[in-house]
N, C-alpha and C positions, 0 to 999 in steps of 0.2 A: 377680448375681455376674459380674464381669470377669474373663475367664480370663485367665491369665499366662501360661500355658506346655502345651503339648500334646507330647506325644511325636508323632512322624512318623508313627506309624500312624494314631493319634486325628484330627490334621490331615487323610491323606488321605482317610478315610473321611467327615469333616466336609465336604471340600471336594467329594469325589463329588459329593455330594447339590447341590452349587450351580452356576448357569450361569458363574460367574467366567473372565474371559480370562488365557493363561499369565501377565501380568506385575502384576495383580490377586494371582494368587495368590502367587508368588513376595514379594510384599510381604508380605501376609498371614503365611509360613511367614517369613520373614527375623524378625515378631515374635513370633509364636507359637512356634516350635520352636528357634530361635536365640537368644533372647533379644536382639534388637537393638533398641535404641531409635527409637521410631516415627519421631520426627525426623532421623534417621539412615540409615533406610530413605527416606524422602522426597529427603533429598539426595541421596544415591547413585541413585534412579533417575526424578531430576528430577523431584518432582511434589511437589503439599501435605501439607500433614499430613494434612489433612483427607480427602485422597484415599485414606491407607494406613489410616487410621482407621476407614473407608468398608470398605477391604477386611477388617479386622480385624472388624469389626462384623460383613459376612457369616459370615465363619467364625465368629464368637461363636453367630450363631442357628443356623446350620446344625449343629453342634455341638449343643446343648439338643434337639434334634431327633431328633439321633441316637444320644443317650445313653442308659441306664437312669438314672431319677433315682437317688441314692443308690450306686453304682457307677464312678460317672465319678472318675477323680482329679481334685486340686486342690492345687493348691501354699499350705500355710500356715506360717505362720513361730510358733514357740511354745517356750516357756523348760519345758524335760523333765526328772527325773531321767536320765542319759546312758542307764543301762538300758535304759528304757525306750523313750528314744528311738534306740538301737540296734538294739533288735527291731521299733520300726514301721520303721525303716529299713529291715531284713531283709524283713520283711513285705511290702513295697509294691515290692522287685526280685524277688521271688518270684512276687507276683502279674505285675508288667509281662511278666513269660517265661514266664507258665501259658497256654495254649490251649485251654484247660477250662475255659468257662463255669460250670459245677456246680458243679468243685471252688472256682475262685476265689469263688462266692455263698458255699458253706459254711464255708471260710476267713474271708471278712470277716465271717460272722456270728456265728461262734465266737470272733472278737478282739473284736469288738463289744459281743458279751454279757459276754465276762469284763472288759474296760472298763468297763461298766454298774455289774457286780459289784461291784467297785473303788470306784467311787467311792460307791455305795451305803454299803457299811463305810464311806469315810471319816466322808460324812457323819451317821453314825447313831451314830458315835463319841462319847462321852463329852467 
């Protein structure tokens, strides 16, 4: 999995964990939490792709390291009834500003199940 995109917190916590130097990192955040294009980052502060790539890559493993599997966000793109994709939308700014580990585990696992639910019925549908 290639990450897309990290909120700032996720970033610094990732980036803790690595020996990276200030302008390593700041590449790395210009693509991860900014969304700027790697090639773009590279111009702006003179170096290869291959260099911010490099940085990108750290924070990729440093990251898998420091996440719970299954808890970590990820950016996916998917065709929803609006509904529904209004309350995962709800759901996942609710979780980003909870500070409560527990409750956010018990939250995703109670959307989770009733997803299951779901789609269970469809498929068992006639």
């Amino acid at each position: 999995m290639r990450l897309k995109r990290l909120t700032p917190q996720a970033f610094d916590r990732a980036a803790a964990d690595t020996r990276m130097g200030d302008q390593a990192r700041e590449m790395a955040r210009a693509v991860l939490v900014d969304g700027r294009a790697q090639v773009d980052v590279a111009t702006e502060y003179g170096m290869s792709k291959q260099r911010v790539s490099g940085a990108v890559a750290t924070i990729e493993r440093a990251y898998k390291k420091t996440t719970t599997p299954g808890v970590s966000s990820i950016r996916v793109e998917l065709d929803l009834p609006e509904t529904l994709a209004l309350e995962l939308a709800a759901l996942a700014e609710a979780m980003k500003g909870c500070d409560d580990a527990a409750r956010c585990a018990e939250a995703l696992d109670k959307a989770t199940n009733a997803v299951r639910k779901a789609a269970k019925l469809l498929v068992a549908a006639p």
